[in-house]
C-alpha positions in Angstrom: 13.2 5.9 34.1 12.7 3.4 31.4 15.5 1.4 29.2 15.3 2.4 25.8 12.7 -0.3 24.6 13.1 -1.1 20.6 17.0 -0.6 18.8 16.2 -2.9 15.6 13.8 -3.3 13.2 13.0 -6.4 11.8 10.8 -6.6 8.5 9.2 -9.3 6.9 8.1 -9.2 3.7 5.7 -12.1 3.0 3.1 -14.3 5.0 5.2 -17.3 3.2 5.9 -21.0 4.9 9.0 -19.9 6.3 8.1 -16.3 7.6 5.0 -17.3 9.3 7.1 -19.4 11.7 9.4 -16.2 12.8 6.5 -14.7 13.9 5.5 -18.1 15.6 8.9 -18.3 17.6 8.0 -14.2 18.5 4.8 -16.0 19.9 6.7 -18.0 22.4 9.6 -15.3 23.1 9.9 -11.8 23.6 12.7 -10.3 22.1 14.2 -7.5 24.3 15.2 -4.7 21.7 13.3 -5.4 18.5 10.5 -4.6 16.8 9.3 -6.4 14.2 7.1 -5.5 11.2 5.5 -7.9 8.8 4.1 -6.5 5.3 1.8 -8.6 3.4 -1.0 -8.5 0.5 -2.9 -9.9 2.1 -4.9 -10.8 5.5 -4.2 -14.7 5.3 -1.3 -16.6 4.3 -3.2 -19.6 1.7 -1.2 -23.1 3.0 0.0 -24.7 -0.3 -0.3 -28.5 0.7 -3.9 -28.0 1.5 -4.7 -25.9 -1.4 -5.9 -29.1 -3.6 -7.9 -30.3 -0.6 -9.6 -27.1 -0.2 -10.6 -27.2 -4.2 -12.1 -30.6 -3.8 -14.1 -29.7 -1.1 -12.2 -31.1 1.5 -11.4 -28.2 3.7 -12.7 -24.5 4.4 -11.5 -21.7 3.4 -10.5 -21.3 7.0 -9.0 -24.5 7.4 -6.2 -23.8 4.5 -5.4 -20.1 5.6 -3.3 -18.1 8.5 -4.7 -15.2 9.9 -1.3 -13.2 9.5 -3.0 -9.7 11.6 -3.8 -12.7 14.5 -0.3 -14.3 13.9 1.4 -10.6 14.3 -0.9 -9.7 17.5 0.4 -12.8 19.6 3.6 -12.3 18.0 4.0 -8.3 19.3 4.5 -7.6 15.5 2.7 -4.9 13.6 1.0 -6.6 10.1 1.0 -4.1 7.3 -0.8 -4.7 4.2 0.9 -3.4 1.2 2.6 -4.6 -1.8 6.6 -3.8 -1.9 7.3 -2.1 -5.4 10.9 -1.6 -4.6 14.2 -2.4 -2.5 17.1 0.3 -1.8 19.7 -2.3 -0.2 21.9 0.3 0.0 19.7 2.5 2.4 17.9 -0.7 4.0 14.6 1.2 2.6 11.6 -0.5 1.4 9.1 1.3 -1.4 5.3 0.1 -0.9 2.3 1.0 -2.9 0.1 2.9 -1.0 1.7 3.7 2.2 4.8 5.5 3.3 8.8 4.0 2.6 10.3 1.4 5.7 13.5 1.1 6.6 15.3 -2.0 8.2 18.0 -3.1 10.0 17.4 -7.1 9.3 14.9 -8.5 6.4 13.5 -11.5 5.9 11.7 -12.0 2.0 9.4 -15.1 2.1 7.1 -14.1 -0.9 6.9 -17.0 -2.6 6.7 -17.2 -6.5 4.6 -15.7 -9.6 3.7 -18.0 -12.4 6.3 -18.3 -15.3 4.7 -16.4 -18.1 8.5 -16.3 -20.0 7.9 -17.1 -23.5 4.3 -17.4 -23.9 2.1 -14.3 -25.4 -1.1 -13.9 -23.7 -3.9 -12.0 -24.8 -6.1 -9.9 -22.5 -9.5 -11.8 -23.7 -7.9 -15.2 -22.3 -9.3 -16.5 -19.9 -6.0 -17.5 -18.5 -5.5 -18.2 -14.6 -2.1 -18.2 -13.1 -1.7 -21.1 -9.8 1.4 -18.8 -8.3 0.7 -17.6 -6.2 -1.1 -19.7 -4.7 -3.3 -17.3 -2.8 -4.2 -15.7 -6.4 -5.5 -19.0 -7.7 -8.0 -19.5 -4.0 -9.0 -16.0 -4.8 -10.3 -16.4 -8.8 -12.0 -20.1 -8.0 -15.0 -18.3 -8.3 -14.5 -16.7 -11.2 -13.4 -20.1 -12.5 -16.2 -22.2 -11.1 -18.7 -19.7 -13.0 -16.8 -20.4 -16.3 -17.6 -24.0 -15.9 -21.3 -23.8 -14.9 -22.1 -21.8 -17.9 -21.5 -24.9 -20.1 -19.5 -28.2 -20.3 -15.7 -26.5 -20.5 -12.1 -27.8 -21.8 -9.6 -26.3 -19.6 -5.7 -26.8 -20.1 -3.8 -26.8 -17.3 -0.1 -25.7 -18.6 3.1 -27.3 -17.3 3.8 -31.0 -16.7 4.5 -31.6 -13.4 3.0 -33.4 -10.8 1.3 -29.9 -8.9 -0.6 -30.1 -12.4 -1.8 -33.2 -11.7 -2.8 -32.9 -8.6 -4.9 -29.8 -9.5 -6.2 -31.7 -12.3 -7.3 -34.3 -9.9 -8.9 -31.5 -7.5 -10.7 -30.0 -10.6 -12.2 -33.0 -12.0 -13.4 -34.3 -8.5 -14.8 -30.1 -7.8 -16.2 -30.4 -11.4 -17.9 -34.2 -11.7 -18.5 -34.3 -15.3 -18.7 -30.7 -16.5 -15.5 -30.4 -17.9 -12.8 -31.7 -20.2 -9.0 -31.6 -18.9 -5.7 -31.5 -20.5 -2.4 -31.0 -19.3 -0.2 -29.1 -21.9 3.7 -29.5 -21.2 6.9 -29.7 -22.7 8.3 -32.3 -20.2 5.6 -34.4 -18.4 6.4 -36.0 -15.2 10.0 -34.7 -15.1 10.9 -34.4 -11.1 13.7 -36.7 -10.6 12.3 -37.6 -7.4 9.1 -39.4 -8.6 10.0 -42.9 -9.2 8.3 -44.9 -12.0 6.1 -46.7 -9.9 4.4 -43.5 -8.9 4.5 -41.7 -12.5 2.4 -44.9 -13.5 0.0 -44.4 -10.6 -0.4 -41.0 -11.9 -0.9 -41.9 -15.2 -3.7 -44.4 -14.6 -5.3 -42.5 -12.0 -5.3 -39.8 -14.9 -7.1 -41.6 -17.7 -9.5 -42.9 -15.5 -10.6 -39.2 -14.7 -10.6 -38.8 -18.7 -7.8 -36.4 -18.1 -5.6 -36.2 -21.5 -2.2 -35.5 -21.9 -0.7 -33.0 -24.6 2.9 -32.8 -24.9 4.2 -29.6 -26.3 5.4 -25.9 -25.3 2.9 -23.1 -25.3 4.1 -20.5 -26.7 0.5 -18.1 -26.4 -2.8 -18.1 -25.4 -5.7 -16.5 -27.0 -9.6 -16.2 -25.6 -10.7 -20.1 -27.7 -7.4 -21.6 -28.3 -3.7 -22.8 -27.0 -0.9 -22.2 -29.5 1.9 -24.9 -29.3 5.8 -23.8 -30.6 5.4 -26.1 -33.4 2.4 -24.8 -34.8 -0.4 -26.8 -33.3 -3.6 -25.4 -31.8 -5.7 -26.7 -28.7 -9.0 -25.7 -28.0 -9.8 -24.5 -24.8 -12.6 -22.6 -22.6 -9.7 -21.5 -20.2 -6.4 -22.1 -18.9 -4.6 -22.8 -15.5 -0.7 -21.5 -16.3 1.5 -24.0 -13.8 4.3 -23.6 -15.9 6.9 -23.1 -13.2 7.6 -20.0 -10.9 9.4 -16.5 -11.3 10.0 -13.9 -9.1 8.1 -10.5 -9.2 9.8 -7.5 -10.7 10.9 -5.3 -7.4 13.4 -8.4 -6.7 14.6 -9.0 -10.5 15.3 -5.1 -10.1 17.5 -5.1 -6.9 21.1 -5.6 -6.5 20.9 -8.5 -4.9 22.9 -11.4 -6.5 20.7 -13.7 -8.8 21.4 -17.2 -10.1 21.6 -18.0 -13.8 17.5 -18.9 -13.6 16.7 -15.6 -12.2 16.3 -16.2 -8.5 17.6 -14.7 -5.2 21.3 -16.5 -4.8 21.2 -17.1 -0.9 24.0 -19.1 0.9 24.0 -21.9 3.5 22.7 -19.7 6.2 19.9 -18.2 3.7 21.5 -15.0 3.4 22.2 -12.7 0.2 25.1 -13.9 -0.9 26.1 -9.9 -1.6 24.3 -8.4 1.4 24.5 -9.9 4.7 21.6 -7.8 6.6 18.3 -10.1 3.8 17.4 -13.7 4.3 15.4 -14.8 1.5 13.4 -18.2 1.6 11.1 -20.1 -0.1 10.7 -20.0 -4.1 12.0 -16.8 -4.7 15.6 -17.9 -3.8 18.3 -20.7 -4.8 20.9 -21.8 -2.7 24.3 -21.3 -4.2 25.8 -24.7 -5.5 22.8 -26.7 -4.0 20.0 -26.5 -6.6 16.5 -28.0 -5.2 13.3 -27.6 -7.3 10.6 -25.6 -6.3 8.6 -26.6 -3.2 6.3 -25.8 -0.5 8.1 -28.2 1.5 11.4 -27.1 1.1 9.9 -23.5 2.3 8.6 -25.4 5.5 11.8 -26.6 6.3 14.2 -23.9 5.5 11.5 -22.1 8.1 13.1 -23.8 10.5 16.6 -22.8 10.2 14.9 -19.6 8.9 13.7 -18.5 13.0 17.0 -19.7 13.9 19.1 -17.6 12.4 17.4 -14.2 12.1 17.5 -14.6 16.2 20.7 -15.9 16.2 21.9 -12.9 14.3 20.4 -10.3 15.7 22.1 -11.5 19.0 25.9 -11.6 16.9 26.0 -15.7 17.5 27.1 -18.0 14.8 24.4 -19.0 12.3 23.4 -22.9 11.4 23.4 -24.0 8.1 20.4 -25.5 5.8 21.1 -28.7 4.6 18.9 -29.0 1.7 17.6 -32.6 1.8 17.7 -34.7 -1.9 14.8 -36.4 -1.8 11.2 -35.5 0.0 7.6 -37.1 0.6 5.5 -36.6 -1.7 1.6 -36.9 -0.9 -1.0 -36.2 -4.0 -4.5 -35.9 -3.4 -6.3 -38.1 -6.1 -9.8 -39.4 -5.2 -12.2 -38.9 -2.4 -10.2 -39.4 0.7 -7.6 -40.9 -1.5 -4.0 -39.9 -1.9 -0.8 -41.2 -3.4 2.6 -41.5 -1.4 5.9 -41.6 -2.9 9.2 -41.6 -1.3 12.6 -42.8 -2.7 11.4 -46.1 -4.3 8.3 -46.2 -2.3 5.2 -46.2 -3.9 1.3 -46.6 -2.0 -2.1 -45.3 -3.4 -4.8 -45.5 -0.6 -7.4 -44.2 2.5 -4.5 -44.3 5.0 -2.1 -42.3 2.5 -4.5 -39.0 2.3 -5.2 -39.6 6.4 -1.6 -39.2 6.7 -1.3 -36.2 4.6 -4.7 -34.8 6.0 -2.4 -35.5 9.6 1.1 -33.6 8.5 -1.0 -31.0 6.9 -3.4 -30.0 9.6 0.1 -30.6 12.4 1.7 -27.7 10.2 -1.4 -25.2 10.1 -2.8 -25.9 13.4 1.0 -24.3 14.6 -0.8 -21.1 13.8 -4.1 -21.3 14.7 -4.5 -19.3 18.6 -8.2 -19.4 18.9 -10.0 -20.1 21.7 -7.1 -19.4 24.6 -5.0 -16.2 24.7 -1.2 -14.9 23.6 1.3 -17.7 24.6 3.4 -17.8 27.8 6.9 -16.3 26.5 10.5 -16.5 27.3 12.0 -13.4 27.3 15.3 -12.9 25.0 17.8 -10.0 24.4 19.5 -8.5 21.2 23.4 -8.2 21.3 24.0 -5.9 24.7 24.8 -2.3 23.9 27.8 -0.9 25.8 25.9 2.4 26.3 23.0 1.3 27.7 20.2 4.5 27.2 18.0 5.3 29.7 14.9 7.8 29.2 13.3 9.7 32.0 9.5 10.7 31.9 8.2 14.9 31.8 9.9 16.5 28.9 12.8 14.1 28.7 10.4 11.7 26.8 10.1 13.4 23.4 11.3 12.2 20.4 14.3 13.0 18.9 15.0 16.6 17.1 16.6 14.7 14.3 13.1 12.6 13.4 11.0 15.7 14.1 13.2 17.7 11.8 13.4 15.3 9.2 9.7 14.5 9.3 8.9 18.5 8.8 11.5 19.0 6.1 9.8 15.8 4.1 6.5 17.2 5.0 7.3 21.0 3.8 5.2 22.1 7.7 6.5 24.5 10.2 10.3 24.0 9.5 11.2 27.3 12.3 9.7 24.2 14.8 7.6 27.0 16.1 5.2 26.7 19.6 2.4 28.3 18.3 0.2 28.7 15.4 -1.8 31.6 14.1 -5.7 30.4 13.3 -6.8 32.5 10.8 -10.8 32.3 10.3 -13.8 34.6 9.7 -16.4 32.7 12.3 -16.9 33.8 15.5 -18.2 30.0 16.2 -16.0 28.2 17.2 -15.9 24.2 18.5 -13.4 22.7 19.8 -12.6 18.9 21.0 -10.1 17.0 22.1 -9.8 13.2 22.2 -7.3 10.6 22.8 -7.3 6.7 21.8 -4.3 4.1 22.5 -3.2 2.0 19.6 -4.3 -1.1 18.9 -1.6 -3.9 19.4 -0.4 -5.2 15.9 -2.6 -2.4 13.8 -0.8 -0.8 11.0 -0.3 2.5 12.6 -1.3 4.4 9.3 -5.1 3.0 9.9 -4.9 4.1 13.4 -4.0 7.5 12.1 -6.9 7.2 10.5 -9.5 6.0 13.1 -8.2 7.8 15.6 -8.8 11.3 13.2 -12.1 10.2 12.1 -12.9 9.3 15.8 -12.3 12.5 17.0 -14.2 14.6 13.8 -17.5 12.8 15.0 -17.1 15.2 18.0 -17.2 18.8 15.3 -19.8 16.4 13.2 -22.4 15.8 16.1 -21.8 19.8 17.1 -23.0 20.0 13.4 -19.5 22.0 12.5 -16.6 21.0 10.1 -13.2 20.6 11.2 -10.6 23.6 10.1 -7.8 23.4 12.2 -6.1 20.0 14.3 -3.7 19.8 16.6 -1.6 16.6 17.5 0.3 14.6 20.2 1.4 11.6 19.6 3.0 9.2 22.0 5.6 7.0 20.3 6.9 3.6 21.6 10.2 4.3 23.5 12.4 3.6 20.2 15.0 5.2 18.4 16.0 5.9 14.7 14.4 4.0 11.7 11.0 2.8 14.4 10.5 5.8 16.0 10.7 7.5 12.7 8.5 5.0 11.2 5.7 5.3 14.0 5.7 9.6 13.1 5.4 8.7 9.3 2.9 6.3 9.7 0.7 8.2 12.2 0.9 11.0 10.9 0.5 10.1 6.8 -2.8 8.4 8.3 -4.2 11.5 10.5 -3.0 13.7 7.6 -4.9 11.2 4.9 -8.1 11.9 6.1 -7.1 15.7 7.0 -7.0 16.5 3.1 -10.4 15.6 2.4 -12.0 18.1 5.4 -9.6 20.4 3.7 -8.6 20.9 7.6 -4.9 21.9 8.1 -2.6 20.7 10.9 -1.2 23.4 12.8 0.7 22.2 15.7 1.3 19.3 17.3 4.1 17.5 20.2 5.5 14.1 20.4 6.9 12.2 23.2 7.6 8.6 24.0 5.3 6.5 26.4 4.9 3.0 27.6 1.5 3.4 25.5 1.6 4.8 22.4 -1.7 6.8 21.2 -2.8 9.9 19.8 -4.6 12.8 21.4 -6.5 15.0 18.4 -7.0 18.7 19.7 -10.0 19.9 16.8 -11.2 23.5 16.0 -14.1 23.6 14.3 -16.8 26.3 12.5 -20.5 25.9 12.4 -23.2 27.9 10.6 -26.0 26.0 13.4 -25.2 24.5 16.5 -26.7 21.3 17.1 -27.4 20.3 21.2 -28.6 17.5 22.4 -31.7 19.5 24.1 -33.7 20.1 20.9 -35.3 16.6 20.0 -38.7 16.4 18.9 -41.6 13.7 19.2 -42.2 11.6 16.9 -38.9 12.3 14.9 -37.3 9.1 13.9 -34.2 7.9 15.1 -31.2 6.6 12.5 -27.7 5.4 13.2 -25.1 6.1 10.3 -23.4 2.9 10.7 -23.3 -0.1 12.6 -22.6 -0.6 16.1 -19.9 -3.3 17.6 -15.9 -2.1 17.8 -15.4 -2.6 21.4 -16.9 -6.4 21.5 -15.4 -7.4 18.5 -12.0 -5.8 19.2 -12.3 -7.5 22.6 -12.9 -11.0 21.0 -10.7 -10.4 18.2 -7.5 -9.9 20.5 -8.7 -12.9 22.6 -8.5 -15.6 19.6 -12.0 -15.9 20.0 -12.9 -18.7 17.0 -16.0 -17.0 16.3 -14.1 -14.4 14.5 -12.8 -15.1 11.3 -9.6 -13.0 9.6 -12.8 -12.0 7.3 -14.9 -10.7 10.0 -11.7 -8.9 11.3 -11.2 -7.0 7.8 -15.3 -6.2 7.9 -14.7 -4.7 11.1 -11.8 -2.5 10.2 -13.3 -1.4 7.3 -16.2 0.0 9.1 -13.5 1.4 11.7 -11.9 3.4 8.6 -15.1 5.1 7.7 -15.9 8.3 8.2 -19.3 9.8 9.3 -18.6 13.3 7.2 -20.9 12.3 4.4 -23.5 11.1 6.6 -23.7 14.9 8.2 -23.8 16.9 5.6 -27.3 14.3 4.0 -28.6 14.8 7.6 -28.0 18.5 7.6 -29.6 18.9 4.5 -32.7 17.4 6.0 -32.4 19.6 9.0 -32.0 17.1 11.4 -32.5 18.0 15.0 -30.4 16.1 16.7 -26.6 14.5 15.8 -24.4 12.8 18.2 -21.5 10.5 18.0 -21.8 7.0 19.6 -18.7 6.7 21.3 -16.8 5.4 24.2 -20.1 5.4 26.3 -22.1 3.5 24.1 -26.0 3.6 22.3 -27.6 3.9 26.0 -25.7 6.4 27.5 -25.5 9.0 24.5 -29.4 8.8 23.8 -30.5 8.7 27.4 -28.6 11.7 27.3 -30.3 13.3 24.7 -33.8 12.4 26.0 -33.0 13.9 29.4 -31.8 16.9 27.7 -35.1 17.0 25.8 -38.0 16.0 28.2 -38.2 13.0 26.1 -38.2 9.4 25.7 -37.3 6.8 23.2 -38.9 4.1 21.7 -36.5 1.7 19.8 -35.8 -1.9 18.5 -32.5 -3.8 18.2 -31.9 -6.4 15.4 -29.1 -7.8 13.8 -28.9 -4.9 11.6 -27.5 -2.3 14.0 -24.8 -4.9 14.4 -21.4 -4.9 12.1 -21.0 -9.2 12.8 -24.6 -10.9 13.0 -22.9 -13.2 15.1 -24.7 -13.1 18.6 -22.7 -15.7 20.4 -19.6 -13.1 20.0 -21.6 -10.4 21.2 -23.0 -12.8 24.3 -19.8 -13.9 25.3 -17.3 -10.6 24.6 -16.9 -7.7 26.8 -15.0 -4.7 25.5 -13.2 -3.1 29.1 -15.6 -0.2 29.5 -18.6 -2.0 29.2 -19.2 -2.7 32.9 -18.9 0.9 33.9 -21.4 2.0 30.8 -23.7 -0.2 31.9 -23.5 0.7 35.5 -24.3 4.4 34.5 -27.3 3.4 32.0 -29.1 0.3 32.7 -31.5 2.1 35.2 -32.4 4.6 32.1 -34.1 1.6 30.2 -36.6 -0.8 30.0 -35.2 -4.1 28.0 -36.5 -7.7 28.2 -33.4 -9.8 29.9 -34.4 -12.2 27.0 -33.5 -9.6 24.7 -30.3 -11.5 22.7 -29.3 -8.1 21.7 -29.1 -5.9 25.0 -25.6 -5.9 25.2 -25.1 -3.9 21.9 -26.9 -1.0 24.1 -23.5 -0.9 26.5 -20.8 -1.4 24.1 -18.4 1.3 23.7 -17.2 2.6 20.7 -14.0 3.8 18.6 -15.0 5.6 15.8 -18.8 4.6 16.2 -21.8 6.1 14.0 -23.9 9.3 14.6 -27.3 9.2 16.1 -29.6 11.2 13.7 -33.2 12.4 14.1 -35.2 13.0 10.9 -38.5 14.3 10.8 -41.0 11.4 10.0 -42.0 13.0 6.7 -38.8 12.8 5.4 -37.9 9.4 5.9 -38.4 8.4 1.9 -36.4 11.0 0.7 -33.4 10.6 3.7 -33.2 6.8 3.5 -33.1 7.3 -0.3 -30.5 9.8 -0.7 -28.0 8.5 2.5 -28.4 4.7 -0.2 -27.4 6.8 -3.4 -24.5 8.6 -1.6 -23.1 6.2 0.7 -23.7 3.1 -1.0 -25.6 1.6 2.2 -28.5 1.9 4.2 -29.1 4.3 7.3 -30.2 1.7 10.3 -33.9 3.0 11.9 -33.6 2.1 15.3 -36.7 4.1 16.7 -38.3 7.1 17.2 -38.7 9.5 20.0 -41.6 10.0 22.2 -43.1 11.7 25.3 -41.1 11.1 28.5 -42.4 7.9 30.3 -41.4 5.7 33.3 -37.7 5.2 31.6 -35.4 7.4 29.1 -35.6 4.1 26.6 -37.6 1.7 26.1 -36.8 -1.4 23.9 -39.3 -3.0 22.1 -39.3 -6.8 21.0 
């Protein structure tokens, strides 16, 4: 019998300073009793402080970002990447854009701000720029930087303060002598906490970068020009709005309390001031009777009263309070390994200033970074004790709840008499049917994994040369109850169902039960016009993957904070993961191809050693970095997905390989969702290659070609 593993649901809504360390402290502890979710944008969380370095060349991409689907692994959280459109604080729901509604029992909002567009008209041929959030601003830097190289540009920079300096400074240094700056604002240098030595360092580091000053309030922006509320026009080739923050239109909507500026009203503990179950931190709130400007540092530290609390909460202890501090370092970027300091009535510009920052910077993002060793050692914690303690038993005491079934059916308008069976109505007598089963990946959004794991299993009817008509599906749910079990059926199923519509394929049974492991088994049926076996291969026929090879490594390394795999690589490699082989098919069936079969869970060797036993044949193929998804071959030398020992055990006597081959490993890697092997007569490789380009938007991968049996099933060529 097991104890009843997750009760609450914690949600995070933003990759924001304070958030991020939540999921830190979730990195160190285990939480007995709660599952947490954390729904973001995007993959990485962009570091504010080291935002200007990372415009002035100072620091990667990398370097300034947190790898929030990494941060949620190690944590034991689930990342989901959507937008919230809307909050039902009365229901603890959640609306998101694309994927299905969450509900909570504890929130946390660490979004962070939009730019303040309140008052100023701007037209859609501007090229206007907005710095909040920050992420948006790394993301168009492109877009700017091509701007500028077309031509020596003015650029306005709109809003007074000292983050419009410092950008100023970071442009101008990015930029050399290609462009004019002004900063445009109705108060210039207005934070009470600069002191005047430090506004005068400002100032004359400002005119010696030729950076002029405009005072004035914008009131819109057209595609040449700046119009100022008194009339006055400024030039410009394109604008940078850092006119102050906002917060986006799902919070103005919600019932939560707001101040007289707009923002989230929070109290000493950071909680709604009229709902007691949502923290909010970081720009999108204000502390009742304790106004404090807008500041990534302020975030940072209310992060850690932030992991405090929620813990402290969810446990029914007392809560601490955030004391908002008056006054705070400042450190500005300015020249080449340059900053400025300012503190009270301290003032110092120099080398030893920007090492300090580069220091305190790197200390707070290098909290997050977990390559190169694996998941922390944890403490283990425990919500608030239950008095009922629930206890679940394996065998049919395991499944889910009637309720979440029943609910789920009656949303989804499917079998609401809860029957056991099915009629399969269908006019072939040729019938395939698979089955295959995948566990989930640890902190993938389950609606992707819907997704693989369908499309997974359809390369079984696709190598068969069928079409799917009928699934059947058993999921196994985490041991939860209410709001997380339901939200593992929605999500799993919305995913499986996704890709369901576009076979036209129609669900018509399915079980659920709760496991240690949760995965889902795909039962398919399946109609074919010809059957496709892996006995009729042909000489001379050419051999064509539909897709690159690489899951299982990559996963492997991935989930092992390897540092040769980026947040960028990982989104590469789930986007390969969410696509579908159907299309690829059909453009080989129209070419009669001979031979299709999935590269799965064996791997390369094993499936076409198969199919040249079956034929009497052999193979003659290359490897290059092109059947790989990451060209990176240091991953692939030193990553091992858990099957590949046995795969290669049962293959590597099949083929003959160089042991200086860089790439043999790819032969032995097993694979989720993997591409199909096709064979295409050598006449029609034109035509093929041409078409699968047009319809898929990317190249088929030539591997080889078959020929008469020899010494070994394969033979790799250098």
């Amino acid at each position: 019998m097991f104890e009843n593993n997750f009760t609450k649901q914690l949600v995070l809504i933003g990759g924001g300073h304070a958030n991020v360390q939540v999921l830190r402290k979730l990195c160190m502890n285990t939480v007995k009793g709660l599952h947490t979710i954390l729904i973001s944008e995007n993959f990485e969380a962009t570091y504010s402080g080291m935002t200007p370095g990372y415009i002035h060349k100072d620091f990667s991409k990398e370097e300034i970002s947190i790898d929030l689907q990494r941060l949620c692994f190690n944590a034991g959280a689930t990342f989901i990447r959507d937008k919230v459109v809307k909050i039902e604080t009365n229901y603890q729901k959640l609306e998101l854009q694309n994927l299905p509604s969450i509900h909570y029992d504890l929130l946390s909002i660490n979004t962070g701000s939009i730019s303040n567009t309140k008052g100023i008209k701007i037209e859609n041929s501007s090229k206007c720029f907005f710095v909040k959030p920050i992420s948006l601003l790394v993301k168009n830097l492109s877009e700017i930087d091509q701007i500028i190289k077309k031509k020596k540009s003015k650029i306005a920079i709109i809003g007074g303060g000292v983050a419009s300096y410092e950008l100023a400074f970071s442009l101008s240094r990015r930029h050399k002598n290609n462009l004019e700056i002004s900063i445009v604002g109705k108060n210039i240098l207005n934070e009470k906490n600069l002191n005047k030595k430090t506004k005068k360092h400002i100032k004359k580091i400002s005119n010696h970068l030729g950076i002029k000053e405009l005072l004035g309030e914008v009131i819109s922006i057209s595609e040449t020009h700046l119009t100022l509320k008194n009339g006055d026009t400024f030039k410009c080739d394109l604008s940078l709005l850092s006119s102050g923050a906002d917060i986006e239109n799902w919070l103005s909507n919600s019932n939560l309390n707001k101040d007289k500026n707009g923002f989230i009203s929070v109290d000493n503990n950071l909680l709604s001031t009229n709902d007691k179950s949502v923290f909010v931190t970081g720009d999108a709130c204000s502390i009742e009777n304790n106004f404090r400007p807008k500041s990534g540092v302020m975030a940072v530290r209310q992060g850690e009263v932030l992991k405090e609390n929620i813990f402290l909460k969810l446990t029914g202890k007392s809560l601490v309070k955030f004391k908002p501090q008056k006054n705070w370092l400042y450190l500005v970027g300015t020249y080449e390994n340059y900053a400025l300091l300012n503190y009270f009535f301290l003032s110092f510009h120099g080398r030893w200033c920007w090492k300090l920052k580069k220091w305190i910077d790197r200390g707070f993002i290098n909290k997050f970074k977990f390559t190169n060793h694996m998941s922390m050692t944890k403490k283990n914690l425990e919500l608030e004790k239950s008095k009922d303690v629930k206890m679940y038993c394996q065998g049919c005491g395991s499944k889910v709840s009637k309720n979440t079934l029943v609910n789920f059916l009656n949303e989804e308008n499917s079998n609401p008499d809860l029957l056991d069976a099915s009629i399969i109505n269908t006019n072939s007598s040729n019938i395939l049917q698979s089955i295959d089963h995948i566990k989930l990946f640890t902190s993938l959004n389950p609606y992707d994994f819907g997704v693989i794991s369908y499309l997974h299993s359809q390369n079984d009817i696709l190598s068969s040369g069928g079409s799917v008509q009928t699934i059947s599906v058993s999921q196994a749910l985490p041991f939860s109850e209410g709001i997380i079990e339901k939200f593992y059926m929605e999500y799993f199923m919305k995913g499986i169902k996704s890709e369901s519509i576009k076979d036209d394929s129609v669900i018509v049974s399915g079980h659920s039960y709760q496991s240690k492991e949760p995965g889902i088994t795909i039962t398919m049926n399946g109609v074919f016009e010809k059957q496709i076996s892996k006995n009729q291969g042909q000489e001379d026929d050419l051999i064509y993957l539909s897709k690159p090879l690489g899951t299982g490594y990559l996963l492997a390394a991935y989930f092992n904070n390897s540092d040769f795999l980026s947040s960028i690589d990982f989104q590469n490699l789930l986007e390969w993961l969410k696509k579908g082989n159907s299309k690829a098919s059909e453009i080989s069936k129209s070419f009669k191809s001979n031979i299709t079969t999935d590269i799965s869970g064996f791997g390369l060797a094993s499936h076409l050693s198969d199919i040249c036993k079956s034929s009497k044949l052999s193979a003659e193929i290359k490897l290059n970095e092109e059947i790989m998804i990451n060209k990176n071959i240091r991953i692939l030398e030193n990553f091992k997905s858990t099957g590949f020992d046995n795969n290669y055990s049962s293959s590597v006597n099949k083929i003959l390989i160089s042991d200086s081959n860089k790439l043999k490993n790819i032969l032995y890697d097993p694979q989720t969702n993997g591409p199909l092997l096709l064979s295409i007569h050598k006449k029609d490789q034109v035509e093929f290659e041409k078409k699968f380009q047009l319809e898929l938007g990317f190249s088929p991968i030539l591997i080889g070609k078959f020929k008469k049996s020899g010494d070994k099933l394969i033979n790799v060529i250098d």
